[in-house]
C-alpha positions in Angstrom: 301.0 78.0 162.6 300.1 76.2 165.5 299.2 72.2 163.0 302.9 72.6 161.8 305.0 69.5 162.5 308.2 69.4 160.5 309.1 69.7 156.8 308.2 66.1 155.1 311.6 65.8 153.2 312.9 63.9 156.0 310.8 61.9 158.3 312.0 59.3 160.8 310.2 56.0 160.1 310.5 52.5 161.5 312.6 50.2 159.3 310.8 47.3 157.5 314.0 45.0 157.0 317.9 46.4 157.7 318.8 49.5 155.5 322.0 50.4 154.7 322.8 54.5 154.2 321.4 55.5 150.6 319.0 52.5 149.9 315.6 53.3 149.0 313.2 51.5 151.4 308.8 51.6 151.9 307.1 51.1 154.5 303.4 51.6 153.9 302.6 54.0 151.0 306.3 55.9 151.7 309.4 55.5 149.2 312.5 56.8 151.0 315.7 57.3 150.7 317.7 55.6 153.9 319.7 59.1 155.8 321.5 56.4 158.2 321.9 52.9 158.4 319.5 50.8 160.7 318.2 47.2 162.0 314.4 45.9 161.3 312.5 47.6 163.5 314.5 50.6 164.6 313.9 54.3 163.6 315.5 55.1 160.3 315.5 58.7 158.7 314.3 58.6 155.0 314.8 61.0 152.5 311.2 61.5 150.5 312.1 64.1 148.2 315.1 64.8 145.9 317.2 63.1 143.3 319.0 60.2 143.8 321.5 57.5 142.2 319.9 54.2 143.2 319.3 50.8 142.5 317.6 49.4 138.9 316.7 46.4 136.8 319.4 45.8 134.8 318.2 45.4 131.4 315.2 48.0 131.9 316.3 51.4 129.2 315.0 54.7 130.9 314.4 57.6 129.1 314.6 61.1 130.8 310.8 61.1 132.2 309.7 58.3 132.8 307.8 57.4 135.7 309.5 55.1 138.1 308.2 52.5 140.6 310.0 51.0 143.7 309.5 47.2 143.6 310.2 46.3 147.3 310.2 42.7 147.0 313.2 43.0 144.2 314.3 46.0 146.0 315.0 47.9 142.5 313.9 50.7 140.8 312.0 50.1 138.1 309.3 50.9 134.8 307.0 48.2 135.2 304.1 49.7 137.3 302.0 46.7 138.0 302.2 45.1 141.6 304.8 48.4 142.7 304.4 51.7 144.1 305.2 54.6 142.0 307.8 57.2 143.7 308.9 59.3 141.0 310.6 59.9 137.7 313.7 59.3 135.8 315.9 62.2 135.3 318.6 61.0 133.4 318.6 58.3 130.4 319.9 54.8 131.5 320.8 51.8 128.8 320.7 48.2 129.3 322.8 47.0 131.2 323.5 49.3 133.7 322.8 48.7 137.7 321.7 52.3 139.0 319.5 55.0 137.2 318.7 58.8 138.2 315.4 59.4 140.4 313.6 62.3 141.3 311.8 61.1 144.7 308.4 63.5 144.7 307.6 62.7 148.3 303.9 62.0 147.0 301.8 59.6 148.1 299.4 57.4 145.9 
């Protein structure tokens, strides 16, 4: 197919602040998951797609389902939809406290 580019599951983006390897990141409508570490402003391959281990609110309790929203300026996963961008959905329960929850990155954009 001659409009074919690459498979969207990993594209190389330009980092927005310093990523370290395995931290979720946005730049414009994109949640990613961070393939290598890298400076502000360098290219950075993110993961869109998959399930990963990452970063949470604390006290927030997830149950298996429940959509999940990537606040950038806390840089946490989290429930609360208002003011973040949603990336995907919880696929594993989480109580409170606890630091890192399941995601299922969907590699849409809204």
């Amino acid at each position: 197919m001659k409009s074919y580019v690459q498979h969207g599951d990993v594209i190389t983006l330009v980092a927005p602040y310093a990523v370290a390897s395995g931290a979720p990141f946005m730049v414009g409508a994109i949640v990613a998951v961070a393939v290598n570490a890298a400076a502000a402003g360098m290219p950075v391959e993110g993961k869109t797609e998959d399930v990963f281990n990452l970063p949470k609110v604390t006290t927030q309790v997830w149950a298996v389902g429940d959509k999940i929203y990537w606040d950038d300026a806390a840089k946490l996963m989290t429930t609360t939809a208002t003011g973040n961008k949603l990336c995907g959905a919880a696929v594993e329960a989480t109580i409170n406290p606890s630091t890192t929850g399941k995601v299922l990155l969907d590699g849409c954009i809204r």
